[in-house]
PASEBA-1860 file (N, C-alpha, C; in nm, 3 decimals):
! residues 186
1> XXXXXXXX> 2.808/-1.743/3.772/2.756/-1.612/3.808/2.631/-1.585/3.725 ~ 2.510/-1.532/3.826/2.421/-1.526/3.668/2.393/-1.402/3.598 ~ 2.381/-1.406/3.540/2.387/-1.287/3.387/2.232/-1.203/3.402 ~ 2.158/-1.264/3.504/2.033/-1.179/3.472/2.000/-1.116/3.598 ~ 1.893/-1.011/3.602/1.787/-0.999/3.758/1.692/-0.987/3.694 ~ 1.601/-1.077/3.775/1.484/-1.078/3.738/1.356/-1.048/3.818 ~ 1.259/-0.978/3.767/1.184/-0.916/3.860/1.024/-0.958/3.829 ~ 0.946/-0.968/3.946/0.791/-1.037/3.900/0.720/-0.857/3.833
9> XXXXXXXX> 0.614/-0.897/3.796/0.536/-0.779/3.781/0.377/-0.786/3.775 ~ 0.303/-0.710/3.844/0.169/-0.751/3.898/0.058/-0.821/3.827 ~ 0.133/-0.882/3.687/0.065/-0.967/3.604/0.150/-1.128/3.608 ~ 0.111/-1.220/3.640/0.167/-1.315/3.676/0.205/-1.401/3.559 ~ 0.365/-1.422/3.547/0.427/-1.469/3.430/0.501/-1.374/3.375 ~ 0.443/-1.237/3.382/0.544/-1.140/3.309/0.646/-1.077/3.393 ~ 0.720/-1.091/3.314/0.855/-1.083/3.411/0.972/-0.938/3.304 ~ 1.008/-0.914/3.428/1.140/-0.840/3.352/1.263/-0.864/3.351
17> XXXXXXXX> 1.332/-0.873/3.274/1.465/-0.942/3.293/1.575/-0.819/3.252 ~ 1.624/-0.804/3.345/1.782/-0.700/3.336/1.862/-0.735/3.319 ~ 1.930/-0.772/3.208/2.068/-0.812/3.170/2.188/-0.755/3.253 ~ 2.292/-0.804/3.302/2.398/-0.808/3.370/2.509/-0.750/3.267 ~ 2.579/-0.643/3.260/2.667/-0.572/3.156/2.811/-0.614/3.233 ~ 2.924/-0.699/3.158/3.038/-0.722/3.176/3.144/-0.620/3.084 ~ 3.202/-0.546/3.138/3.296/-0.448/3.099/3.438/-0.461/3.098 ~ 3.503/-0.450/3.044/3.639/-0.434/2.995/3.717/-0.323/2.917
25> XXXXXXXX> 3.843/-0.300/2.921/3.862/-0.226/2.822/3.891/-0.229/2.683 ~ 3.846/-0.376/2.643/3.757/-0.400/2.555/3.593/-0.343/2.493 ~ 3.587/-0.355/2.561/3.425/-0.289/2.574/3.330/-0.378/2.678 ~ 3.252/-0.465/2.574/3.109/-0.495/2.677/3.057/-0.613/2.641 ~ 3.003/-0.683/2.743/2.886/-0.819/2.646/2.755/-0.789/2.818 ~ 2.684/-0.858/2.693/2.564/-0.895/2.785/2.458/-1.021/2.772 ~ 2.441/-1.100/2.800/2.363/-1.177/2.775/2.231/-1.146/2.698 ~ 2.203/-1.207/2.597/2.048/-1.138/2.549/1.945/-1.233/2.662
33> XXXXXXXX> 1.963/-1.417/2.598/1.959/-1.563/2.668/1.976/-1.657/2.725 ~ 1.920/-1.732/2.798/1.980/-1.829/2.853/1.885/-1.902/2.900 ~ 1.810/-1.991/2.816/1.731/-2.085/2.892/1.743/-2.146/3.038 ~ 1.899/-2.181/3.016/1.949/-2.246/3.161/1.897/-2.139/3.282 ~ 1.934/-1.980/3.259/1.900/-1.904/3.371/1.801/-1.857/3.374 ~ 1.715/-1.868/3.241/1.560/-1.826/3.267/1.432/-1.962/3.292 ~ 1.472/-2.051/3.265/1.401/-2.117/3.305/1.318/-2.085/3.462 ~ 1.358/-2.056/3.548/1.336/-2.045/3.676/1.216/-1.917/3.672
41> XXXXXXXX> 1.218/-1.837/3.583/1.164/-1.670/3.525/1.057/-1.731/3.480 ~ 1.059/-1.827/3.426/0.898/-1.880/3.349/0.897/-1.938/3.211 ~ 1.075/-1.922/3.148/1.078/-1.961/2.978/1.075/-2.102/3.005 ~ 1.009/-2.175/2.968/1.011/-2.322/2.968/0.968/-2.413/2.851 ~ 0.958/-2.361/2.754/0.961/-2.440/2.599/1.082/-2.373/2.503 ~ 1.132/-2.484/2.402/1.223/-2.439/2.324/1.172/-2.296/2.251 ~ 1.280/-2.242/2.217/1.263/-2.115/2.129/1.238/-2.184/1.962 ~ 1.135/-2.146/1.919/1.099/-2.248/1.814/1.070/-2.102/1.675
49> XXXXXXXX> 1.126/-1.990/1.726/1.099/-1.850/1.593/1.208/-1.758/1.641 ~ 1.261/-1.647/1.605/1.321/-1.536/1.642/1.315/-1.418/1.500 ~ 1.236/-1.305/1.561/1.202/-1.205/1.502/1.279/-1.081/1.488 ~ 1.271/-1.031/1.418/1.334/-0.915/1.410/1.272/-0.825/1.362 ~ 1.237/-0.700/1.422/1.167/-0.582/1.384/1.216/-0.399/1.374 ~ 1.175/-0.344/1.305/1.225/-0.191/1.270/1.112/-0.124/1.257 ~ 1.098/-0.025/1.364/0.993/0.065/1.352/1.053/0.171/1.352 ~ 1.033/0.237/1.232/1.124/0.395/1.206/1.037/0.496/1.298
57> XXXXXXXX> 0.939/0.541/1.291/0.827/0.645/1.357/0.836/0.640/1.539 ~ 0.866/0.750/1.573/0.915/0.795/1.702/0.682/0.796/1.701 ~ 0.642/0.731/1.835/0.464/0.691/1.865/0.415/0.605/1.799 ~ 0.471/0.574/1.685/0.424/0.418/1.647/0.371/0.349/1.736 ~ 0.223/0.231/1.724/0.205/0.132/1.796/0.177/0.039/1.723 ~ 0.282/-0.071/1.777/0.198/-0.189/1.715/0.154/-0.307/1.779 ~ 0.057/-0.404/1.787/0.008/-0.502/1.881/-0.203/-0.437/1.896 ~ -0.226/-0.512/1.973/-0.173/-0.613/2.105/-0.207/-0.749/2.018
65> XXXXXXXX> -0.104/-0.847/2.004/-0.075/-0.955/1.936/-0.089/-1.087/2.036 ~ -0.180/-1.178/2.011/-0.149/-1.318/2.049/-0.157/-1.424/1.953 ~ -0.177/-1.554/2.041/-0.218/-1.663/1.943/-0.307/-1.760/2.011 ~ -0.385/-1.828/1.940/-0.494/-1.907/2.021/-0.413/-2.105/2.014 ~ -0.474/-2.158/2.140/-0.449/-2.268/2.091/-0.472/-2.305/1.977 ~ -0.340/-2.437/1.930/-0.297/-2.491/1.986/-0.130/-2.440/1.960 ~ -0.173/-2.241/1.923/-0.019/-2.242/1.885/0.003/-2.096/1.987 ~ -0.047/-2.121/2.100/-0.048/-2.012/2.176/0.140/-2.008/2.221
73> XXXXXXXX> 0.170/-1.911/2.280/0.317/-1.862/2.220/0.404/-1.782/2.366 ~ 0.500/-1.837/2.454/0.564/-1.711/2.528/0.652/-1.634/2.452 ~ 0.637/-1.549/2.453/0.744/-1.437/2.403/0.825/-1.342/2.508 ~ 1.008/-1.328/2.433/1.089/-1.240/2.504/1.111/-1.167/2.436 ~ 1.106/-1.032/2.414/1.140/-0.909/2.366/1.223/-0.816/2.439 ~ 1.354/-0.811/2.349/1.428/-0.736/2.351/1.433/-0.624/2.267 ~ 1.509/-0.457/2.316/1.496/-0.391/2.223/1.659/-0.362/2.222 ~ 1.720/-0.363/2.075/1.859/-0.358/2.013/1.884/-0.190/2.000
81> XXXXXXXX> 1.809/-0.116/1.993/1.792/0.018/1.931/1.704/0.088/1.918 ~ 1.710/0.229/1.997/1.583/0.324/2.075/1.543/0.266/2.154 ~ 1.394/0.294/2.216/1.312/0.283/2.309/1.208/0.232/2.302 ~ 1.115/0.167/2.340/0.962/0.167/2.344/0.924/0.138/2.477 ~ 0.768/0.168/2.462/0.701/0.138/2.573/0.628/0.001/2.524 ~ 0.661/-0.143/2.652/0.640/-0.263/2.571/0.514/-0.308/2.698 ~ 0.427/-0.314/2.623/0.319/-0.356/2.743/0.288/-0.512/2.669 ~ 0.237/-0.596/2.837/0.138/-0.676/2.851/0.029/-0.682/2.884
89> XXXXXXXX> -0.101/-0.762/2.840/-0.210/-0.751/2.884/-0.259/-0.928/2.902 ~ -0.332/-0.953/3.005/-0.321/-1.029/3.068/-0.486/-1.066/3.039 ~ -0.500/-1.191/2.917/-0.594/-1.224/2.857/-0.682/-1.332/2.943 ~ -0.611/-1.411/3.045/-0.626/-1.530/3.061/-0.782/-1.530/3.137 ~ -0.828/-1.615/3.098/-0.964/-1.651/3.150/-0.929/-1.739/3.286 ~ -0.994/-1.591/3.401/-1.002/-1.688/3.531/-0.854/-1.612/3.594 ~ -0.786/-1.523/3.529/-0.661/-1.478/3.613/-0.698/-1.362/3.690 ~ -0.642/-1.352/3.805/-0.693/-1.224/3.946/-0.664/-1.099/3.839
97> XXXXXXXX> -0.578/-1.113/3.721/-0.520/-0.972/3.685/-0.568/-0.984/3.524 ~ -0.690/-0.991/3.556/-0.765/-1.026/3.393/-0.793/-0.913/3.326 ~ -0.722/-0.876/3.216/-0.763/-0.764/3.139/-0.661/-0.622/3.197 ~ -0.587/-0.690/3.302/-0.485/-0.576/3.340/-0.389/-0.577/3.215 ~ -0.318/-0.497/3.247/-0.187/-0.433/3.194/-0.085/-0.384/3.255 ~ 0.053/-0.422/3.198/0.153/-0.379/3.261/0.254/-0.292/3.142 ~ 0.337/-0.259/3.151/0.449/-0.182/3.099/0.576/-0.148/3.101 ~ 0.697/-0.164/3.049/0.802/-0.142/3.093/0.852/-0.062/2.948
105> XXXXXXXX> 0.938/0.001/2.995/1.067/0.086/2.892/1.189/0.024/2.841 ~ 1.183/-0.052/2.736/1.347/-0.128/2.679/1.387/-0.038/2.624 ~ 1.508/-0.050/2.629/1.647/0.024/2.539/1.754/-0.057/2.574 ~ 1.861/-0.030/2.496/1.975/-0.072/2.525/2.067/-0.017/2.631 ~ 2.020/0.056/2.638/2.095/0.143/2.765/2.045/0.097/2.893 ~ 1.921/0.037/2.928/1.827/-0.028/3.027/1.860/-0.139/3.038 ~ 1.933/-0.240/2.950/1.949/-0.356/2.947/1.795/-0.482/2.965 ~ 1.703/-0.427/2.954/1.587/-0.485/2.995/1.528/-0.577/2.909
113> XXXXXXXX> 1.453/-0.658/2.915/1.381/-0.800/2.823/1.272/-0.768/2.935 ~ 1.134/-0.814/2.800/1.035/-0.849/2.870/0.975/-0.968/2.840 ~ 0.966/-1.069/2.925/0.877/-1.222/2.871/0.718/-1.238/2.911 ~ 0.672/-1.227/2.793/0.567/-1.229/2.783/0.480/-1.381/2.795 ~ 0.411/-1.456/2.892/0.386/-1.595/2.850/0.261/-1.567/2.776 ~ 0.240/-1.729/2.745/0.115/-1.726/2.667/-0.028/-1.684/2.757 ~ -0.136/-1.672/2.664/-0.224/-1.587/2.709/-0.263/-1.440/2.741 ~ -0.081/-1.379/2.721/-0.140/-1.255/2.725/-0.099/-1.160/2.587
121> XXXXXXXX> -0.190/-1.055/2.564/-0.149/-1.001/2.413/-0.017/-0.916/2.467 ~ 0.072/-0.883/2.341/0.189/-0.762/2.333/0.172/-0.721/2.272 ~ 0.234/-0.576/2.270/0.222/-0.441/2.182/0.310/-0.347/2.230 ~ 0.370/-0.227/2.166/0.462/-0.130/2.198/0.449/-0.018/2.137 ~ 0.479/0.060/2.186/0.514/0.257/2.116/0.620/0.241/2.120 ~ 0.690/0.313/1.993/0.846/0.365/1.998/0.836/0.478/2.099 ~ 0.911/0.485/2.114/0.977/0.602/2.232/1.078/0.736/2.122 ~ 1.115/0.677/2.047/1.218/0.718/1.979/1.205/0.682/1.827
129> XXXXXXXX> 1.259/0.722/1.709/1.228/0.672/1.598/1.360/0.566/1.576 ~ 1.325/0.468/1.444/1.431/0.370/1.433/1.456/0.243/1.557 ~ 1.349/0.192/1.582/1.341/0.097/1.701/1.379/-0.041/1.675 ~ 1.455/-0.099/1.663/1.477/-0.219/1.632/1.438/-0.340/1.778 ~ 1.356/-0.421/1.745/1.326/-0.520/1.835/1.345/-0.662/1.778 ~ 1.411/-0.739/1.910/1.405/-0.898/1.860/1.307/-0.970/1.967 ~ 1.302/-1.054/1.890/1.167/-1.133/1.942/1.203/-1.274/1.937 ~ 1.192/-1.345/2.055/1.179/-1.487/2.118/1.077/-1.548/2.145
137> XXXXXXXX> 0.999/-1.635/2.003/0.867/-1.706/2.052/0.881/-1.855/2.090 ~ 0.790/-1.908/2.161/0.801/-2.034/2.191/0.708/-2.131/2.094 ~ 0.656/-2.092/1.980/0.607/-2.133/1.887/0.604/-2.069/1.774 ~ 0.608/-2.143/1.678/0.584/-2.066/1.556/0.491/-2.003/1.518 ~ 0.467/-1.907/1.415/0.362/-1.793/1.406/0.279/-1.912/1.322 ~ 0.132/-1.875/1.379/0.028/-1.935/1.286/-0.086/-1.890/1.265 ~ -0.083/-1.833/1.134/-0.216/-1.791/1.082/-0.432/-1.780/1.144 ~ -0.398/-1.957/1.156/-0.549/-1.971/1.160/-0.506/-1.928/1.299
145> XXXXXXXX> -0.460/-1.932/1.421/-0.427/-1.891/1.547/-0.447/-1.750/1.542 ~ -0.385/-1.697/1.471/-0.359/-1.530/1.528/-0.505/-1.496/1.549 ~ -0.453/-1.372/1.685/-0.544/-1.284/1.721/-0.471/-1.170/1.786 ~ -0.584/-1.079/1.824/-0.551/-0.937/1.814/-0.653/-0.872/1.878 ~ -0.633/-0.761/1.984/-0.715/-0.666/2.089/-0.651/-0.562/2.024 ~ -0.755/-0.458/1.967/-0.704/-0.286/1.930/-0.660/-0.242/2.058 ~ -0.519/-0.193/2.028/-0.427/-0.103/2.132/-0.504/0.013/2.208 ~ -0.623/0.041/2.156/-0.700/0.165/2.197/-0.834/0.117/2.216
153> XXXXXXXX> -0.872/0.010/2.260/-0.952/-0.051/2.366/-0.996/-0.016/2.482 ~ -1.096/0.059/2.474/-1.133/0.162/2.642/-1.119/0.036/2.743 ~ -1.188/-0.096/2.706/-1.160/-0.209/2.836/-1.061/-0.237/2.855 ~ -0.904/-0.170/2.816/-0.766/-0.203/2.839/-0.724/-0.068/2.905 ~ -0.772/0.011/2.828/-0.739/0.164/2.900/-0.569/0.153/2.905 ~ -0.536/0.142/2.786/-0.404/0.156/2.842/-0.320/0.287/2.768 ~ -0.279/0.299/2.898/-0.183/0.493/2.893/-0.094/0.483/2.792 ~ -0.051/0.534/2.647/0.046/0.494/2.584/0.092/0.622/2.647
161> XXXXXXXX> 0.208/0.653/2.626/0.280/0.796/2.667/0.245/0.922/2.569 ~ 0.280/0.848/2.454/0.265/0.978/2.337/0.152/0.953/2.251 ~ 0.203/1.077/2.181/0.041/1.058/2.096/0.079/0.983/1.974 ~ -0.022/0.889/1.919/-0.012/0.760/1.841/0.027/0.848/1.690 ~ 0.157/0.814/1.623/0.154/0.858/1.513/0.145/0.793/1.402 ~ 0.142/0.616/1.416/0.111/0.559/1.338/0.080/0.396/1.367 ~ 0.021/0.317/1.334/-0.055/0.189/1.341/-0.057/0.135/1.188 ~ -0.018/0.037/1.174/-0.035/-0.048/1.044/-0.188/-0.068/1.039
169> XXXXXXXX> -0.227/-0.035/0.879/-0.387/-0.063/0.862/-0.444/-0.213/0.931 ~ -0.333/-0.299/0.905/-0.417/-0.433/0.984/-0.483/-0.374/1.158 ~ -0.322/-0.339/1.184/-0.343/-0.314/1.364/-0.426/-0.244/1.422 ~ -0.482/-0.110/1.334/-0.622/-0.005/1.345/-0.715/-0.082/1.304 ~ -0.736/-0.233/1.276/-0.899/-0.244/1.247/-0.900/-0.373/1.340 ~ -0.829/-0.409/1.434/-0.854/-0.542/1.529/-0.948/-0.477/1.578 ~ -1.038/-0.580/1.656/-1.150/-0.522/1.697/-1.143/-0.469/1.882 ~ -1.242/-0.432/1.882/-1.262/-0.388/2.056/-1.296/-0.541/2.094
177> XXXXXXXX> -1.268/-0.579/2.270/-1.321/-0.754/2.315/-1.461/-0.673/2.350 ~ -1.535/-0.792/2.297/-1.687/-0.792/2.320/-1.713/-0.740/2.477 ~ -1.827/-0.727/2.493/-1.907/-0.714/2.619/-1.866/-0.817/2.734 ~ -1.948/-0.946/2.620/-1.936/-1.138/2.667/-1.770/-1.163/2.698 ~ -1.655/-1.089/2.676/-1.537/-1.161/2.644/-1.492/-1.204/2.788 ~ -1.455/-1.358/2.805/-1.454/-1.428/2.907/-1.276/-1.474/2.942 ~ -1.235/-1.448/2.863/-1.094/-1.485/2.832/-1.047/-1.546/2.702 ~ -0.957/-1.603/2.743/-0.838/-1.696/2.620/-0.855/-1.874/2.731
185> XX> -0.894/-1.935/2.655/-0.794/-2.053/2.796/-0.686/-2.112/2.760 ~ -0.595/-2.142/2.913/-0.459/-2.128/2.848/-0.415/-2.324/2.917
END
């Protein structure tokens, strides 16, 4: 039986995944993973990191986060506790949905995952304070790699819901993408 539904979303690769809730009067399980059933969704390299994050501040943002070859990265994000708003942006040089953005709402109550493939940046607002998120990369984090688009990028234009109450000093000084910016290649 499979444990997930999975849904496309107008950025190609990002996907949403709805966990399947099994009940008892026991209580509950849900699948977080399953390579075997996501493979088909787009996860197709080992899980090679798993993150764990706590954002206390109800408008917090943090992102938009990637990585450049040769340690470019899919990511699944789940949220364990509260809410956020978890967007993608769709870096890829040469994609119909270049520089778009998408968005979805995790909680635990939503049962929702979002997989992010490589090429496009992530980032999120809490919804709620005390946000706990886990994170599924397909590579390990690497330094000389990292990169970063400011969340408040007029060429992203992207709607956060609330008003921003806080950004880590790194995450407020990524820069705006140039004029020239042509993509990522993936």
């Amino acid at each position: 039986m499979p444990r997930f539904d999975v849904a496309a979303t107008p950025i190609e690769g990002v996907i949403v995944v709805e966990r399947k809730l099994l009940e008892d009067a026991r209580g509950s399980l849900s699948r977080l993973f399953c390579v075997d059933e996501l493979r088909e969704a787009g996860w197709r390299l080992p899980v090679a990191q798993v993150n764990h994050t706590l954002t206390r501040q109800r408008g917090t943002v943090r992102g938009m986060h990637y990585q450049h070859p040769p340690s470019m990265e899919d990511k699944y994000i789940t949220c364990l506790r509260g809410e956020v708003f978890d967007v993608a942006v769709d870096l890829r040089r040469g994609s119909p949905t270049f520089l778009e953005w998408h968005a979805v709402q995790l909680s635990p109550a939503n049962r929702r995952s979002l997989l992010v493939p490589h090429g496009c940046a992530h980032g999120f607002q809490t919804l709620t304070d005390d946000c706990e998120l886990v994170y599924l990369h397909s590579h390990p984090y690497a330094a000389a790699d990292e990169a970063a688009v400011n969340a408040l990028d007029p060429c992203l234009g992207i709607a956060w819901p609330l008003e921003i109450s806080d950004r880590s000093p790194r995450d407020a000084v990524h820069p705006f993408l140039p004029e020239d910016f042509a993509g990522v290649s993936v």
